[in-house]
LOFIZA-806282 format. One line per field, with one value per residue (C-alpha): residue number from 1; residue in one letter; chain; x, y, z negated. Coordinates in steps of 0.05 Angstrom, whole numbers, plus 5000, padded with zeros to 4 digits. Each point is the difference from the previous one (the first is absolute). Layout:
<sites>
num NUM	...
residuo A	...
cadena A	...
x X	...
y Y	...
z Z	...
</sites>
This chain:
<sites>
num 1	2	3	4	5	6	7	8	9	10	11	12	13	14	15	16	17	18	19	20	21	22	23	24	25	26	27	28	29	30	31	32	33	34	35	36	37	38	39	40	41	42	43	44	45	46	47	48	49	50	51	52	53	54	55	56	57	58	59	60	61	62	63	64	65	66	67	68	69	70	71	72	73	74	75	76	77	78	79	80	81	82	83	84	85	86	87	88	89	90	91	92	93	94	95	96	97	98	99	100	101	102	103	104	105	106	107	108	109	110	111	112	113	114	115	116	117	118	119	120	121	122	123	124	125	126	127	128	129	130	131	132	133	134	135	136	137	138	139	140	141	142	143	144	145	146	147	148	149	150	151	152	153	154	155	156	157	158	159	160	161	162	163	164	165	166	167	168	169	170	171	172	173	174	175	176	177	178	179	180	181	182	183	184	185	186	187	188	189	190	191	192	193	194	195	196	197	198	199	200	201	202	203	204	205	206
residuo X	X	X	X	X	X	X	X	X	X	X	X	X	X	X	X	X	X	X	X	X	X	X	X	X	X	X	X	X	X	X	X	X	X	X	X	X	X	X	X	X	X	X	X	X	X	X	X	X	X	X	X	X	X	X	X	X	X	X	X	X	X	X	X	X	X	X	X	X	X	X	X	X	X	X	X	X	X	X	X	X	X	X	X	X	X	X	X	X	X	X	X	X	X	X	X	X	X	X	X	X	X	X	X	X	X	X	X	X	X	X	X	X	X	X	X	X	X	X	X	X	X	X	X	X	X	X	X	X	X	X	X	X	X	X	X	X	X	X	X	X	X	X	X	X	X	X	X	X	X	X	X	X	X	X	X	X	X	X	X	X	X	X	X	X	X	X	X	X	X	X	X	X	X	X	X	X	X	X	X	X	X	X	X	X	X	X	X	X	X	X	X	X	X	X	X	X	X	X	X	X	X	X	X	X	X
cadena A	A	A	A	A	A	A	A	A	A	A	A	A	A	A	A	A	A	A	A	A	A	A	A	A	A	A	A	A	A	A	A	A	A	A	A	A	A	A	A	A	A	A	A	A	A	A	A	A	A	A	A	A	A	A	A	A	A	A	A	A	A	A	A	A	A	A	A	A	A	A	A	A	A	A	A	A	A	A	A	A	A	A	A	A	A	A	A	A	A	A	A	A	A	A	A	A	A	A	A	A	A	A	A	A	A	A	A	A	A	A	A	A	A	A	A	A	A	A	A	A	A	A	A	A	A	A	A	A	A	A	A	A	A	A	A	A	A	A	A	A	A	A	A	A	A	A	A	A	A	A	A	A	A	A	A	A	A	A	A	A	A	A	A	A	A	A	A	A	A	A	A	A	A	A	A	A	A	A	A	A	A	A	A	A	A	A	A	A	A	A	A	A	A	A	A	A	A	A	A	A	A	A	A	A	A
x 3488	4980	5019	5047	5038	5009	5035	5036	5023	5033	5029	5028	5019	5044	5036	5021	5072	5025	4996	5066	5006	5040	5033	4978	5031	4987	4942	4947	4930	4950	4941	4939	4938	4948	5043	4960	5012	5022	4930	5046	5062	5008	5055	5031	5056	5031	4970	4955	4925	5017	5019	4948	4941	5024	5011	4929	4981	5034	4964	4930	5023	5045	5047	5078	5030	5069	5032	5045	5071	4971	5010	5059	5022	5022	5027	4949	4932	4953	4950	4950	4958	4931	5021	5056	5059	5040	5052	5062	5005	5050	4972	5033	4958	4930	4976	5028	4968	4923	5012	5002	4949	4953	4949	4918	5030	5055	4961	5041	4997	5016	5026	5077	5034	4965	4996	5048	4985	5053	4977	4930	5029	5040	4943	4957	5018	4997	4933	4934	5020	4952	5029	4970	5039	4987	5032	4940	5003	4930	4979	5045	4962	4934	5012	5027	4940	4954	5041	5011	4932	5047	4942	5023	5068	5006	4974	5051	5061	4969	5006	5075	5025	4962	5041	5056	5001	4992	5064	5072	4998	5038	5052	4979	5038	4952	4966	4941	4930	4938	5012	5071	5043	5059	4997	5063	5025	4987	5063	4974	4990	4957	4947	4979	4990	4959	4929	5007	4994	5067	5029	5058	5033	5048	5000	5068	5042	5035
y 7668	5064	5069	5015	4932	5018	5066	4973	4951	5060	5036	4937	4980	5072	4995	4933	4980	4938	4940	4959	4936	4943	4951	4939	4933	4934	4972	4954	5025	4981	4960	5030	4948	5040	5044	5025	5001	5071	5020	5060	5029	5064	5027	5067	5047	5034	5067	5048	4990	4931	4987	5036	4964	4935	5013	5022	4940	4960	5035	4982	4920	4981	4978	5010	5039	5003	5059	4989	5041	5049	5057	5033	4931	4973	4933	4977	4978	5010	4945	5030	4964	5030	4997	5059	4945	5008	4959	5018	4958	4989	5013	4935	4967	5030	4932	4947	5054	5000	4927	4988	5054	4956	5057	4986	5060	5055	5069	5047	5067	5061	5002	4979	5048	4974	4923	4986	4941	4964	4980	4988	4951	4969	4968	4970	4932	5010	5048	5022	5085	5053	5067	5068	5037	5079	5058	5029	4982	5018	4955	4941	5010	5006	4934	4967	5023	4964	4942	4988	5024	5049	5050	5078	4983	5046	5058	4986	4997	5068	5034	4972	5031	5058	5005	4988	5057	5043	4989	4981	4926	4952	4945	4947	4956	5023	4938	5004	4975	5041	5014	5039	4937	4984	4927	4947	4941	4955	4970	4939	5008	4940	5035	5039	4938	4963	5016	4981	4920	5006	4953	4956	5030	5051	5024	5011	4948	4953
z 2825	4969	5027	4933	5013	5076	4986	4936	5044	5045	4956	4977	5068	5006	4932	4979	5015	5030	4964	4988	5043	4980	5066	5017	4978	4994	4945	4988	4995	4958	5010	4968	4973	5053	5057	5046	5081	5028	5044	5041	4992	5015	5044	5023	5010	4939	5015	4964	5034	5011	4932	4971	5034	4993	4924	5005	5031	4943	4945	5035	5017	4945	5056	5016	5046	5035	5021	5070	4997	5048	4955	4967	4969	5060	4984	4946	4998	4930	4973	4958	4952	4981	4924	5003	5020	5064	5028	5053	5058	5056	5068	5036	4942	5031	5030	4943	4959	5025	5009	4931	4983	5047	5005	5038	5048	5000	5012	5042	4992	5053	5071	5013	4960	4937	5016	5060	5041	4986	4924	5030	5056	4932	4970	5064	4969	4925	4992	5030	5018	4999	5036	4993	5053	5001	4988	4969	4925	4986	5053	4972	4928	5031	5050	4924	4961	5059	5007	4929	4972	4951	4976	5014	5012	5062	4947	4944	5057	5023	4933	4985	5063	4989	4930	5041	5042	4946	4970	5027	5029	4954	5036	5023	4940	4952	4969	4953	4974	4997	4927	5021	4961	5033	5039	4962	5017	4940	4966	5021	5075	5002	4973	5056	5042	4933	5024	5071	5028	5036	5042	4954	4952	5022	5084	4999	5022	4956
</sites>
């Protein structure tokens, strides 16, 4: 990622508002001709340095994150797509929900206050977890950009939060790509899951 994109992406990060999220019902999803298997989804509390870095980490892997009702929207979980979609989700559906996702692992990120135990101790029988438990964030980044082989990762993450503490903090609802565009949820919801070889066609249950 180059320099300008890193601080474009801060300024970004500080100014663009929250982007409006439809509920949850019942659908059908589509079945694309070549889906591809999730390789890690990404999970951690709705907070700012949390947030950030594992948007970060989406950028560099082309791979989803969810973000755990641990921040000031405490009864709702966020599904974000690496193609500006996101997707509201009910927390009693977290298991059903990875389930159908049927991700190679779950990556954790943060101590307990970002990824409690209790959604980690949710999935022993439906996916291979991966916890980075510290309360140093630069650490976390620096143990992802090993782990994952995510070239200057710990750098970029660096910079942001250096933008950061320049300026007011925004709240932790604030939802947006790299480029500053406000994340949707597509009028058809189904696209979001299109890419992905999901398990059946719809996690919720019937």
């Amino acid at each position: 990622m180059k320099s300008a994109a890193v601080y474009f992406f801060a300024a970004a990060f500080l100014f663009t508002a929250v982007a409006p999220l439809a509920s949850a019902g019942p659908f059908s999803f589509l079945n694309p001709k070549n889906p591809k298997r999730i390789k890690t989804l990404i999970v951690t509390g709705n907070f700012v340095k949390s947030r950030m870095l594992a948007e970060l980490i989406q950028m560099r892997t082309n791979q989803p994150v969810l973000l755990l009702p641990t921040g000031s929207e405490e009864t709702t979980m966020y599904f974000l797509g690496p193609d500006l979609q996101a997707y509201e989700l009910d927390p009693d559906d977290f298991t059903d929900f990875v389930a159908f996702l049927q991700p190679k692992k779950v990556l954790f990120l943060g101590d307990k206050n970002y990824a409690p135990p209790e959604y980690i101790d949710e999935l022993k029988n439906v996916a291979t977890t991966w916890v980075v438990n510290s309360r140093d964030w630069d650490q976390i980044a620096l143990s992802v950009e090993e782990v994952m082989r995510i070239r200057k990762l710990t750098f970029d993450y660096l910079v942001l939060l250096k933008q950061l503490e320049e300026r007011d903090r925004p709240k932790p609802s604030v939802m947006i790509n790299p480029k500053g565009e406000e994340r949707v949820v597509p009028k058809d919801k189904a696209e979001i899951f299109k890419k992905y070889e999901t398990k059946g066609n719809s996690w919720e249950n019937e």
